[in-house]
C-alpha positions as CSV (number, residue, x, y, z in Angstrom):
1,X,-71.0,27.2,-82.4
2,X,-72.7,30.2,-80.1
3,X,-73.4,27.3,-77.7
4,X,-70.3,26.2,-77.6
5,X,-68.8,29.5,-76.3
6,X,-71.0,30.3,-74.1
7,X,-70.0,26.6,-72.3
8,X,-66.3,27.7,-72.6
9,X,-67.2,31.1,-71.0
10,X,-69.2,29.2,-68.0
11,X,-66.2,26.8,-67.7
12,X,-63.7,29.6,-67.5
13,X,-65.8,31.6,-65.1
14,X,-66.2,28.4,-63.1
15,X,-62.5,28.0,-63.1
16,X,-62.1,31.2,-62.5
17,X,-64.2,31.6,-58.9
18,X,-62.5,27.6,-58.5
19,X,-59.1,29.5,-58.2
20,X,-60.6,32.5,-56.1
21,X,-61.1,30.1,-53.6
22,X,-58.4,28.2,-53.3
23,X,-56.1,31.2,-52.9
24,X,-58.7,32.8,-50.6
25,X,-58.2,29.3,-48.2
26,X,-54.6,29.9,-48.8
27,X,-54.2,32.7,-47.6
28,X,-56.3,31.9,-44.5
29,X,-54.3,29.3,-43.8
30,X,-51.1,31.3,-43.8
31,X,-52.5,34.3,-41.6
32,X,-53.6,31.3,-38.6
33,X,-49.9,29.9,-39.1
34,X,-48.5,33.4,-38.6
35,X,-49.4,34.6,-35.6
36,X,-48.0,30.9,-33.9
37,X,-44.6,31.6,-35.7
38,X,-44.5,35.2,-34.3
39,X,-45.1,33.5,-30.8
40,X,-42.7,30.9,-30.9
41,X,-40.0,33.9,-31.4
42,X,-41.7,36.1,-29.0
43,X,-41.2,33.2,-26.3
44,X,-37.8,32.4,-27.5
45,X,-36.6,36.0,-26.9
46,X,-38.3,35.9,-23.3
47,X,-36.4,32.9,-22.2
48,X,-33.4,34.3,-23.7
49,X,-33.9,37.9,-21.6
50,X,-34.9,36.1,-18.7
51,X,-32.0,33.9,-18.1
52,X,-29.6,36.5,-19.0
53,X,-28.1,35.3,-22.7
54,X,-28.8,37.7,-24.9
């Protein structure tokens, strides 16, 4: 029975860091995409200064 938890305790642990991971790449992913989205506004305001229709 001992054995048995200490399994269940790796497998959660395991889990655990599994999850860490994920969200880590997640959030990764979303900071790279950011920065592009700020851009595409930034340009978008530019073009709209520039030719006079704001």
């Amino acid at each position: 029975m001992r054995q048995l938890n200490v399994s269940m305790l790796f497998v959660c642990f395991a889990a655990l860091l599994f999850m860490v991971a994920c969200a880590d790449t997640a959030k990764k992913e979303a900071e790279e995409a950011a920065p592009a989205q700020t851009a595409e506004v930034t340009v978008e305001e530019v073009t709209l200064t520039v030719t006079g229709m704001t």
